[in-house]
Structure formats: C-alpha cells, structure tokens
C-alpha positions, 0 to 999 in steps of 0.5 A: 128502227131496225135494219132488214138484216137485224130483223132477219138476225133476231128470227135466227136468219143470219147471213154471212158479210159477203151474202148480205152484200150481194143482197143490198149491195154491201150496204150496213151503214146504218145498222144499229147492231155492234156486232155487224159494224165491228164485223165490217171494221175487222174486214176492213181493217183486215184488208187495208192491213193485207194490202199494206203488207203486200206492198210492202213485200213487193218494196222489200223484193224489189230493193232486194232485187236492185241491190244484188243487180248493182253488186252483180254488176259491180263484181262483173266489172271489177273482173272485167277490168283485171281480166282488161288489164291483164290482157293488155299485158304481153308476155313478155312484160308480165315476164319483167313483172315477175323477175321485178320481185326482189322478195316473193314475201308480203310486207307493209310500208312500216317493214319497208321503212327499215329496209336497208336495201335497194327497191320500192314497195308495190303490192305489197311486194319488194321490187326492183328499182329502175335501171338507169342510165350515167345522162338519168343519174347526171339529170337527177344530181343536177336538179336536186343541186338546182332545187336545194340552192333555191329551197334553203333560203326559203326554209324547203327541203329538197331529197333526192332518189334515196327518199322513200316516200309512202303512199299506202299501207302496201305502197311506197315509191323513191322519187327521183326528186323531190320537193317539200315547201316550210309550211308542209315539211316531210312526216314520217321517221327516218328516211320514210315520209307519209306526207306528200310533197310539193312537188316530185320529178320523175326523170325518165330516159328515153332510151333507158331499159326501164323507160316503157315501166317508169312511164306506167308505173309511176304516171 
C-alpha cells in the first residue's frame, strides 16, 4: 500500500519536505520509499548536529569568556596591590630603600653565599644590614651563649648573626639567632643554609635607626 505523497511521486508530483509537511503536517512515517526516510533522517540528523555544535560553541565562548574575566581580574588586582604598596610607602622610606642597595646588579642566593661582605639578599639585590645598637648586639651575644649551653648536649646547633640563611632563589636573610635541633641540622655549604631552622630570634631595638624596617622587613 502506498502513501499519497508516493503516488503523487510516481505521476512526477514531487514535493519538497517542508511542502508535504504543511500538508499533512510533517507526517511520512509510514512511507514505504527509502528515498523520503532517508530524506527525513539526513535532516534530522542535520538538525540534531547543528544544535550540538551550536551549544557547543556558545560553552566554548562562554569558557573563554570566564577565563579572560578571571585573568583580567587577577592582572587588575596584582596591580592593585603594588600600586597599595607602594603608595603606603613615604617618601621618605622609599628614600632609605634606595640607599639600602649596597650592589644595583642582580644576584642569586648561590652568588651571595660566597660573598664575603656585609648584607643580605632581597630582591635580588645586596642590601644593607640593620644598624645596631651596643644593648642589641649585647642581647644577641647573651642569647646565642644561653641557646648553645642548652643546645650542645642535646646535639643542636645554634649560629649567631654571621649565619646566612636561604630563603629563595633571590632571597636570603641573617638572623639574629638561630637555632637547629639533631634531627633537622642545617643544609646548605659554608656559611650558607637552605634548610629552615627551629627556631629564629630576631632582636629589634626599640629605639635603634632601623627599628620601623626590621619590624617589616623581617615580620
């Protein structure tokens, strides 16, 4: 038994997918023709594929979208932050931080290790140490005499200001005291550890030139 759109077919009436279905209102199921089911399968099929790629790109946008908003916003907050920094610095100290510089040339923690002069490592650059005071200096020679008599018998080490210490790649510091118990001694060559120690004391004079910078610097 054939379908009225075959038997218009056969007498060369042919009719377009969307003409017969504003006829009988998109109804060929039961055509017996390959030609209009796989007509009506290729446009499904079409369909379904055009609506998945379509999806598809609006996700692709929309990750896009979500990924340059987070790095926009990210870039716009690290800024922020430097430009915070560097506006809650006065004049005055970002004058101290300049002279501070004992070397304007970048070096790593390796080049500082055998440097044998006075500073630390910050940024990348040599910079000055704290000035002292004789009471500071006192304090710092007393504690490190206190810590090593408790610390030899128990097999720990205890280095005083003379102790580099290595923080990062472009980062090392000279405690005032510091402290390294038998089961985590010191790593690193020559006066140089990488390791960190059990304990650091950092003396800071209350009324020494440096006391508002060792308060920051190395809180």
């Amino acid at each position: 038994m054939r379908t009225a759109r075959e038997i218009l077919a056969i007498y060369g009436m042919r009719t377009t997918d969307e003409e017969w279905d504003q006829r009988d209102g998109g109804s060929d199921e039961g055509s017996t023709d390959p030609r209009l089911r796989e007509t009506r399968e290729t446009r499904e099929t079409r369909e379904t594929r055009e609506t998945r790629e379509t999806r598809e790109t609006r996700e692709t946008r929309e990750t896009r979208e979500t990924r340059e908003t987070r790095e926009t916003r990210e870039t716009r907050e690290t800024r922020e932050t430097r430009e915070t920094r560097e506006t809650r610095e006065t004049p005055e100290e970002r004058r101290r931080k300049r002279a501070r510089v004992r070397r304007p040339e970048p070096m790593m923690l390796e080049q500082w290790a055998d440097l044998d002069e006075p500073g630390e490592l910050v940024e990348a650059r040599l910079v000055a140490e704290e000035t002292t005071t004789p009471e500071h200096n006192a304090l710092v020679r007393w504690l490190v005499e206190t810590l090593r008599a408790w610390a030899a018998p128990r097999g720990a080490r205890v280095f005083g200001p003379g102790h580099k210490l290595g923080i990062a790649p472009d980062l090392g510091r000279k405690p005032d005291v510091s402290l390294y118990l038998p089961d985590a001694p010191p790593h690193g060559r020559g006066a140089l550890s990488t390791s960190p120690p059990a304990l650091i004391i950092e003396v800071v004079s209350p009324h020494g030139p440096d006391r508002l910078r060792a308060q920051s610097d190395k809180s």
